[in-house]
C-alpha positions in Angstrom: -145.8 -61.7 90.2 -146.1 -58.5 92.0 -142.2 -58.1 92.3 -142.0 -58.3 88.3 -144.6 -56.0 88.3 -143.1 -53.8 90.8 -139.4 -53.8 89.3 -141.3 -53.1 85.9 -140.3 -56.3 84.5 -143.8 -57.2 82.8 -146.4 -59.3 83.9 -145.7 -62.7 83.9 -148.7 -64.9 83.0 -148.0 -67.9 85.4 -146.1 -67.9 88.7 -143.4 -69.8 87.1 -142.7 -67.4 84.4 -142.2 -65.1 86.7 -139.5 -66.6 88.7 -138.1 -67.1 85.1 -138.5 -63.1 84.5 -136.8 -62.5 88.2 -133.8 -64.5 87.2 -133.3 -63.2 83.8 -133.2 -59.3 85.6 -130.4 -60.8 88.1 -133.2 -60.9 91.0 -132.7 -64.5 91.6 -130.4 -67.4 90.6 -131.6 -69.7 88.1 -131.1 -72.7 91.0 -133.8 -70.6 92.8 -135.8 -69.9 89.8 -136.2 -73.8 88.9 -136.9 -74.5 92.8 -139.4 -72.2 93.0 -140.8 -73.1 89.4 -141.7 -76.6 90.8 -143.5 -75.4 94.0 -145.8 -73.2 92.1 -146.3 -76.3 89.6 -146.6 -78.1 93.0 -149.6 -75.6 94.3 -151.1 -76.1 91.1 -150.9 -80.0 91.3 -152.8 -80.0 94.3 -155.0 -77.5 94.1 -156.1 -79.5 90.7 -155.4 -83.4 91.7 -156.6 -82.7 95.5 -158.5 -85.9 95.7 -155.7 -87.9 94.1 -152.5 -87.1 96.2 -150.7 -89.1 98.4 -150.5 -86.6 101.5 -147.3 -87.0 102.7 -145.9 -86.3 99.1 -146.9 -82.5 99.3 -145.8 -82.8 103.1 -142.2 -83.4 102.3 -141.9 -81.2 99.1 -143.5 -78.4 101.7 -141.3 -78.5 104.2 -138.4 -78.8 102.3 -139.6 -75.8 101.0 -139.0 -73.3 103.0 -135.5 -72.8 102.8 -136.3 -71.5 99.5 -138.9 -69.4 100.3 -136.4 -67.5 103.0 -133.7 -67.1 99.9 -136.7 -65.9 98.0 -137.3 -63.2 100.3 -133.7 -62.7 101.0 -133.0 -62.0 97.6 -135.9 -59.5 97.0 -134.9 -57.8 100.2 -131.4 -57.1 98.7 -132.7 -56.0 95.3 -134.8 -53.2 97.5 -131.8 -52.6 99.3 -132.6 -53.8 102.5 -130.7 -55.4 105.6 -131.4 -59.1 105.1 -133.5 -60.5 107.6 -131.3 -61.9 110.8 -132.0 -66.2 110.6 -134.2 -67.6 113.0 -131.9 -70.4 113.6 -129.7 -70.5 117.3 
């Protein structure tokens, strides 16, 4: 939300319509966009439904995650005209 704001995109009214405003404006791909769409519907699930989720559900769907959290951030870095961050993998 505060990179749609920031870019002067509007202000999106849920997280996932602003990963929908970010990929319209070419800050993100729309695989990202949908990714990222479903995590914030995932926060909301279980910030909602706490008492009613299987654990390991939000576990798994966390983990595999963060991969798109690092393109996230990759791709806001490049819009800002930044060096992309160096991977933290070998």
């Amino acid at each position: 939300m505060h990179a749609c704001t920031h870019e002067s995109l509007g202000v999106p009214e849920t997280p996932a319509a602003a990963f929908a405003l970010l990929e319209r404006n070419g800050v993100v791909w729309a695989a990202l966009s949908a990714r990222l769409a479903r995590a914030a519907g995932l926060r909301n699930l279980i910030m909602h439904r706490y008492g009613d989720l299987d654990a390991a559900k939000p576990a798994q769907a966390i983990a595999g995650g963060l991969g798109d959290l690092e393109e996230f951030a990759a791709a806001l870095r490049t819009r800002a005209g930044l060096a992309p961050t160096p991977s933290r993998q070998g």
